[in-house]
C-alpha positions as CSV (number, residue, x, y, z in Angstrom):
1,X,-1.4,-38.0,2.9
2,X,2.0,-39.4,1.9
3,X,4.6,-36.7,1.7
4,X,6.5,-37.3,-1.5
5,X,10.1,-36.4,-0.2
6,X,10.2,-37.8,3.1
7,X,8.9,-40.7,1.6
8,X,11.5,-41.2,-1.2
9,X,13.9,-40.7,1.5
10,X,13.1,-43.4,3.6
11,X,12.9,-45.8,1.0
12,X,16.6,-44.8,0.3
13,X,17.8,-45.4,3.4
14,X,17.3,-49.1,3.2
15,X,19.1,-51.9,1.5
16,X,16.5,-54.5,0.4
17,X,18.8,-56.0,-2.0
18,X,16.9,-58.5,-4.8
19,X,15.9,-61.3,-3.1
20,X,15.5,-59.5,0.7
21,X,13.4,-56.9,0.1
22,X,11.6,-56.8,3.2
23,X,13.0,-53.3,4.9
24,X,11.4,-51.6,1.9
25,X,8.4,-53.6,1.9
26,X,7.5,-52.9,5.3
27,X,7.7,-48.9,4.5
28,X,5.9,-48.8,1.6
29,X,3.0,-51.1,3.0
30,X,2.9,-48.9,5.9
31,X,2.1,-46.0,3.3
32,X,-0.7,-47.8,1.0
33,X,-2.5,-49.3,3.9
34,X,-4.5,-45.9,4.2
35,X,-4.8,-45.5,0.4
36,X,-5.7,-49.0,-0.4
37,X,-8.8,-51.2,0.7
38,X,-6.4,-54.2,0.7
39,X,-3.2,-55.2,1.3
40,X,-1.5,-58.4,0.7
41,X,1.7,-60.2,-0.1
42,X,2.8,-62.7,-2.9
43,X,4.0,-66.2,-1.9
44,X,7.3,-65.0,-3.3
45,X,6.8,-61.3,-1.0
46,X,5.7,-59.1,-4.0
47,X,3.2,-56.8,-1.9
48,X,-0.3,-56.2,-3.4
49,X,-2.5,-53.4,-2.6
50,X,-5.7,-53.8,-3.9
51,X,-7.9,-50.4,-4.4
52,X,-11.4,-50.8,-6.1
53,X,-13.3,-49.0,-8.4
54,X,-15.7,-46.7,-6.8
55,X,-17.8,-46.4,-9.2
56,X,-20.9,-49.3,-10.4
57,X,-20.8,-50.9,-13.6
58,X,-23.7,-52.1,-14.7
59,X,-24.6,-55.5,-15.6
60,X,-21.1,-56.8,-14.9
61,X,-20.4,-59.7,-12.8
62,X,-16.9,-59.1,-12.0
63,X,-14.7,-55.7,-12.7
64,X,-12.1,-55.2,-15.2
65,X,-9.1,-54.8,-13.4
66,X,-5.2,-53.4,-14.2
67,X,-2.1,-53.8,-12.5
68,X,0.8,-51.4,-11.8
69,X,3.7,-53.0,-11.3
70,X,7.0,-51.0,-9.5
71,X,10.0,-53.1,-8.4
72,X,11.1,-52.6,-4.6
73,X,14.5,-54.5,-4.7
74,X,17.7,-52.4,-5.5
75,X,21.4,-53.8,-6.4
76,X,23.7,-54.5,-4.4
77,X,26.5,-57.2,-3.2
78,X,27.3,-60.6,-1.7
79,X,30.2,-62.2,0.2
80,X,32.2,-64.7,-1.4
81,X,35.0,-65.3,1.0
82,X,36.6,-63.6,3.7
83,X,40.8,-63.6,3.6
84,X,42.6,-62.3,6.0
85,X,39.9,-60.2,7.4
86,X,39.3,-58.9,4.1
87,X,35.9,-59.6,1.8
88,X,35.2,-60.5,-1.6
89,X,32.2,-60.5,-3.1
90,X,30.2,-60.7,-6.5
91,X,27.4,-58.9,-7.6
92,X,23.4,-58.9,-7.2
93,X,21.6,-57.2,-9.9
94,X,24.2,-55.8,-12.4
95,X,27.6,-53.3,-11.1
96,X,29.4,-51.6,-12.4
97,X,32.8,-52.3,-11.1
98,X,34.6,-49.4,-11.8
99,X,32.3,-46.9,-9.4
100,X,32.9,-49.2,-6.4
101,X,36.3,-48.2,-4.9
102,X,35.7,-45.8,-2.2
103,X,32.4,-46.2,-1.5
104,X,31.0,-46.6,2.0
105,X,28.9,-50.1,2.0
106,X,27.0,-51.8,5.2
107,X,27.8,-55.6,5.7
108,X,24.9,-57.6,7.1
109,X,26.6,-59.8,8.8
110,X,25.9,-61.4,12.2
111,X,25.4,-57.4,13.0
112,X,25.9,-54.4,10.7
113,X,29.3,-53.5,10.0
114,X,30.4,-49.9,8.3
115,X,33.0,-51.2,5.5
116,X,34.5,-49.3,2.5
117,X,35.2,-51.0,-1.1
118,X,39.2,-50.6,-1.2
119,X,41.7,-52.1,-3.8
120,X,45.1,-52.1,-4.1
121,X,47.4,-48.5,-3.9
122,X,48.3,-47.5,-7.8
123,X,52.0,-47.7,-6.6
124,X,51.9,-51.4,-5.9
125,X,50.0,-52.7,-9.1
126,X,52.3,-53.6,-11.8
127,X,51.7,-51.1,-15.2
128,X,50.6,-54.3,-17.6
129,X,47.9,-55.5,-14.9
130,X,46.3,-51.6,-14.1
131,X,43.3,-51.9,-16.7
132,X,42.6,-54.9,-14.5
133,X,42.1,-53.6,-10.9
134,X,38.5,-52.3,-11.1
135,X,37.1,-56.2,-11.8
136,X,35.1,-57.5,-9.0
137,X,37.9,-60.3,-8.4
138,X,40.0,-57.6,-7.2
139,X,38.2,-55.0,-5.0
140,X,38.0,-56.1,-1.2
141,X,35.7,-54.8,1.7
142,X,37.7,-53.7,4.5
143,X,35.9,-53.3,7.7
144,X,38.9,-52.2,9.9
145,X,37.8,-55.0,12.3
146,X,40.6,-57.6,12.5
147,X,41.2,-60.9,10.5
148,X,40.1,-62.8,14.6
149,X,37.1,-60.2,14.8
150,X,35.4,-60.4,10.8
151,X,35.6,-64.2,11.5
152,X,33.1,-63.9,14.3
153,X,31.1,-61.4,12.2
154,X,30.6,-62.4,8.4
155,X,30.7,-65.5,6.6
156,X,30.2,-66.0,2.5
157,X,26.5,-65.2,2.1
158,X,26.4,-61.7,3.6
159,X,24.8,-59.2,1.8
160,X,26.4,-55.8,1.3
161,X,24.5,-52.7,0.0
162,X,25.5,-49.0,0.3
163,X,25.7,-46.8,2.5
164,X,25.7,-43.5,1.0
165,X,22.8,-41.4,2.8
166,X,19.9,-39.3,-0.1
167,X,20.8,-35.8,-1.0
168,X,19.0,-32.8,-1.7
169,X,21.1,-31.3,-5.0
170,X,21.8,-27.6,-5.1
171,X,19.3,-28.0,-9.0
172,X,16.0,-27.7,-7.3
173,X,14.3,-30.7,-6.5
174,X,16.5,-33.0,-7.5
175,X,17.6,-36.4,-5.0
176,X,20.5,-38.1,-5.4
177,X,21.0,-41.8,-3.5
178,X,21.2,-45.6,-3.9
179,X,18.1,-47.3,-5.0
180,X,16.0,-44.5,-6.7
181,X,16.1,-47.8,-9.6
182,X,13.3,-48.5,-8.6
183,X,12.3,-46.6,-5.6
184,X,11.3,-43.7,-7.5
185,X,8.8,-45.1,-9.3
186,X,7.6,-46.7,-6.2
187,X,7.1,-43.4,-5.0
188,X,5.4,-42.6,-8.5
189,X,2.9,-45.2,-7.6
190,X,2.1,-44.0,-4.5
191,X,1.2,-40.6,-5.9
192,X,-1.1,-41.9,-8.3
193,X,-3.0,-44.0,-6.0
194,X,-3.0,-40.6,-3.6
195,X,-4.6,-38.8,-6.8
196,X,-7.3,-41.8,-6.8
197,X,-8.5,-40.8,-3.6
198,X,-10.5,-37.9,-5.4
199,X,-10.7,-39.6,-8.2
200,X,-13.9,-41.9,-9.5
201,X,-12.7,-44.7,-11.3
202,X,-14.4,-48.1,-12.7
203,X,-11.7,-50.5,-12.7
204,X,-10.1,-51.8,-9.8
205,X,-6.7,-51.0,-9.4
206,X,-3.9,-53.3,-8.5
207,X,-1.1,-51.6,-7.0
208,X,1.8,-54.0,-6.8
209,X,5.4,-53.8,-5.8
210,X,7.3,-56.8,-6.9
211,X,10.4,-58.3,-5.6
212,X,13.5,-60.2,-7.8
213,X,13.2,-57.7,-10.8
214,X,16.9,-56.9,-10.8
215,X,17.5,-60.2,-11.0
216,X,15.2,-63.1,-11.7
217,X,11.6,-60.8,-12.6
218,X,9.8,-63.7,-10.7
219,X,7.7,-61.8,-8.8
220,X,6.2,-59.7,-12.0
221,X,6.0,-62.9,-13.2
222,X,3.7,-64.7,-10.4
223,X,1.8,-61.6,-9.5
224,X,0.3,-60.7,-12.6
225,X,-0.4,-65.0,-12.9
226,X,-1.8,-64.7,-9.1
227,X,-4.0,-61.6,-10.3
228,X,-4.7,-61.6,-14.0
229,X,-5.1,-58.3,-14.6
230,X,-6.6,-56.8,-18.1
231,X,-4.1,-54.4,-18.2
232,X,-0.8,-54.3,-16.9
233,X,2.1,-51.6,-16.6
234,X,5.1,-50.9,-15.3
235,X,7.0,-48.1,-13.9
236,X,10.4,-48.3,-14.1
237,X,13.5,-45.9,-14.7
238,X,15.2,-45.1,-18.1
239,X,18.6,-43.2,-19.0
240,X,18.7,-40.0,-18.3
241,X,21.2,-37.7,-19.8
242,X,24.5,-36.9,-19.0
243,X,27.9,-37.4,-19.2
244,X,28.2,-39.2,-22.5
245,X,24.8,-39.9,-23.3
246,X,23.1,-37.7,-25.0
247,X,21.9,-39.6,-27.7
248,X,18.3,-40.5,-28.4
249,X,17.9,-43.2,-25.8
250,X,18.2,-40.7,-23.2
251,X,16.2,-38.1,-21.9
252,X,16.6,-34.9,-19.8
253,X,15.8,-34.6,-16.0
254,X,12.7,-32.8,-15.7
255,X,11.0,-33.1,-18.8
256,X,8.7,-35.6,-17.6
257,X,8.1,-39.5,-18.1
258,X,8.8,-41.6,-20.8
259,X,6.1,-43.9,-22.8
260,X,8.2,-46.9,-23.7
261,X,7.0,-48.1,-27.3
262,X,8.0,-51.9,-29.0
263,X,7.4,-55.4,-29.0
264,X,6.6,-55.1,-25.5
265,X,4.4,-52.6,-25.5
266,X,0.7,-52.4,-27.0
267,X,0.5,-50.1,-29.4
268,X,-3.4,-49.3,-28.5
269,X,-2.6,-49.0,-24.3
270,X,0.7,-46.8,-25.8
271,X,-1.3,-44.7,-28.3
272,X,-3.8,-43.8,-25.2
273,X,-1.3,-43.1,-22.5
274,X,0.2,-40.6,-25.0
275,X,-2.9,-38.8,-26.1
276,X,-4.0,-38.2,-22.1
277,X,-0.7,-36.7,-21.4
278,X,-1.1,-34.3,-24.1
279,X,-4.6,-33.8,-23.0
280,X,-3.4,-32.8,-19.5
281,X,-0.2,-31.0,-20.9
282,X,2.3,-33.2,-18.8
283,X,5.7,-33.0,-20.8
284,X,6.5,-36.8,-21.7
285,X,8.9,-38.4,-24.3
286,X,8.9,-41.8,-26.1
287,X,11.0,-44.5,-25.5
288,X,12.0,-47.1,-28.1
289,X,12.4,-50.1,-26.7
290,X,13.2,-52.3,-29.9
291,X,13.6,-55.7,-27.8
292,X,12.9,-56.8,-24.3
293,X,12.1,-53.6,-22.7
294,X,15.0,-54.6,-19.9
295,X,11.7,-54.3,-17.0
296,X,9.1,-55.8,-15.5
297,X,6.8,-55.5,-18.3
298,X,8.6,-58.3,-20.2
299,X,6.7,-60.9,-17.6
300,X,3.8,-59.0,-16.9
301,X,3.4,-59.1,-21.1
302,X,2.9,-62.9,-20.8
303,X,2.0,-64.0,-17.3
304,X,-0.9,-66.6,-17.7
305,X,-2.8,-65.9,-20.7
306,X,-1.3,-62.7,-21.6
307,X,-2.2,-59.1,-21.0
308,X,-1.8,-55.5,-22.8
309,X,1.2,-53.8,-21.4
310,X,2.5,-50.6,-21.3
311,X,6.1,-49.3,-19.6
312,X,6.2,-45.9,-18.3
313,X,9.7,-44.7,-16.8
314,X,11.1,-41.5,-15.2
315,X,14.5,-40.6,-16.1
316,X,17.9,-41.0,-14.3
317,X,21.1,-40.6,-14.2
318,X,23.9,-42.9,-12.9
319,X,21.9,-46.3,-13.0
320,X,22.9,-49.0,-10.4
321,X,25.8,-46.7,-9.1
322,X,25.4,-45.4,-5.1
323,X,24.6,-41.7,-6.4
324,X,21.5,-42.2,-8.4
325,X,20.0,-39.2,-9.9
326,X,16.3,-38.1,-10.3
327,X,14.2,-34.9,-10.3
328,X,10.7,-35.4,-8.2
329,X,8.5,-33.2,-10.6
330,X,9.2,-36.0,-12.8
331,X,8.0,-38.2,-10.4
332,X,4.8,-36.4,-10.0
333,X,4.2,-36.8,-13.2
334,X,3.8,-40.4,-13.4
335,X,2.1,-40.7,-10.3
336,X,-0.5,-37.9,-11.9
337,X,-0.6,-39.6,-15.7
338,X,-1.3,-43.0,-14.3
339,X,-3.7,-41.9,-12.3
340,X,-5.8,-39.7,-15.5
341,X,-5.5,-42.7,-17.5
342,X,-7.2,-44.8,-14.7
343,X,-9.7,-42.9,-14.1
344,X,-10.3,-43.1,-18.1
345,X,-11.0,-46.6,-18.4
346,X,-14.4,-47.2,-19.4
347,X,-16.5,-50.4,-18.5
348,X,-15.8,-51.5,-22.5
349,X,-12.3,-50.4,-22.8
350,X,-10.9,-53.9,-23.2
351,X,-13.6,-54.5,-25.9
352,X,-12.1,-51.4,-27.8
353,X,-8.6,-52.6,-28.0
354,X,-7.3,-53.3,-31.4
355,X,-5.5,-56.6,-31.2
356,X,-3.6,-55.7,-35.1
């Protein structure tokens, strides 16, 4: 039985930047093999664990089958050049430049090098150019290798990810790290297939985590075509509140998963998600999502011939900075209301849906 923490943590502790996530998929394949009666990989990498229903349907040649989707890349950087033993780079998956000065980053290069994002002292920038110093084309990676040395080392095309290590916060059960977007709701994922064990369910149940979301969603995108689910949802993260957003697209640590609601949702698949969670008393929210729901979801919605979709997302705070901020009960939660609603689905369900 996965332990939740330990398993979050580990996931951390990797890079697996869009594009390379194969550190995190090895770990989290590790974990569903035992949970799982298949396991299997995309031609792109998107891992597929396949667990069926357990229970017969009568009269039914083939089972009805849905597919949870949870991203496994994370953010990150790339090298663009390398000047005087100093590196540029740009950004994979969306930065925010002004959180990078300072923070400890890994280069992949030829070997792993320990390298802080630096920029130029505030004494030596001229007043009119100031507002200017945070862009990308002016933070560097220094290494403290020298100029002779980082030439032997890292060439443009290195990745970089960070290097800050997960936390436990003094709040109660709250982690703090890179890559809980979308680690967490990997680990979501994994607790719902956990709660399946015990759990007699009719549908089979694709448990998939894709690659490329952060950047190109292709691997939502051929999964769900490789697949063809009936249903499809993803788990992703939302905003949670904080510093300056406190509005009504955020939502507060701890007080459960969001139901995403819009154009890219179903209304029938969101209508039942919310009415089990208030059967089973889980604390959830809804979350308006008046356009392309900015996840996995948006491909999954229209993958071959199309499929109902739903988007369910755990709160946090600090998105696609290196101190990401969740609380695990919230975690649980998702793992547990993913895992009532499966067990829900009826041989007919898909009949039942209104398509108005």
């Amino acid at each position: 039985m996965t332990e939740l923490l330990p398993f979050l943590k580990s996931l951390m502790s990797v890079s697996a930047l869009s594009g390379f996530e194969g550190p995190a998929s090895e770990i989290i394949e590790k974990e569903w093999t035992s949970l799982v009666d298949e396991v299997s990989k995309s031609k792109l990498g998107s891992l597929h664990g396949l667990k069926r229903g357990n229970t017969n349907i009568k009269g039914k040649a083939k089972r009805p089958s849905i597919l949870i989707a949870t991203h496994m890349d994370a953010v990150g950087m790339m090298v663009t050049k390398v000047v005087d033993g100093f590196l540029y780079v740009t950004e994979i998956g969306g930065l925010d430049p002004r959180i990078l000065p300072g923070t400890p980053v890994l280069v992949h290069g030829k070997k792993d090098l320990y390298g802080v994002v630096a920029m130029r002292s505030n004494r030596l920038v001229p007043d009119d150019h100031r507002t200017y110093e945070h862009d990308l084309d002016y933070l560097l990676i220094d290494t403290g290798l020298t100029p002779k040395e980082v030439a032997k080392l890292v060439r443009a095309g290195d990745l970089v990810s960070y290097n800050t290590q997960p936390i436990e916060m003094s709040g109660g059960e709250i982690i703090s790290g890179h890559s809980l977007d979308n680690r967490a709701s990997v680990a979501a994922l994994t607790v719902c297939l956990q709660e399946l064990q015990t759990r007699q369910h009719l549908w089979d149940v694709w448990a998939v985590a894709t690659v490329q979301e952060e950047e190109t969603m292709s691997g939502a995108y051929t999964s769900a075509y490789q697949l063809k689910p009936d249903i499809a949802i993803a788990i992703d993260v939302t905003f949670a509140k904080g510093p300056g957003s406190s509005g009504w697209d955020t939502f507060p640590l701890g007080d459960g998963p969001t139901i995403g609601l819009g154009p890219n949702v179903h209304t029938f698949i969101h209508k039942k998600m919310k009415e089990i969670a208030e059967r089973i008393e889980i604390p959830h929210a809804i979350d308006f999502l008046p356009r392309h729901s900015g996840t996995d979801a948006y491909m999954l919605q229209v993958a071959d011939t199309g499929a109902p979709t739903l988007v369910i997302s755990i709160p946090l705070r600090y998105m696609h900075t290196p101190v990401e901020m969740i609380k695990l009960k919230d975690v649980r939660r998702a793992g547990r209301l993913l895992a009532e609603f499966i067990a829900s689905l009826d041989a007919d369900f898909i009949n039942k849906i209104s398509w108005e």
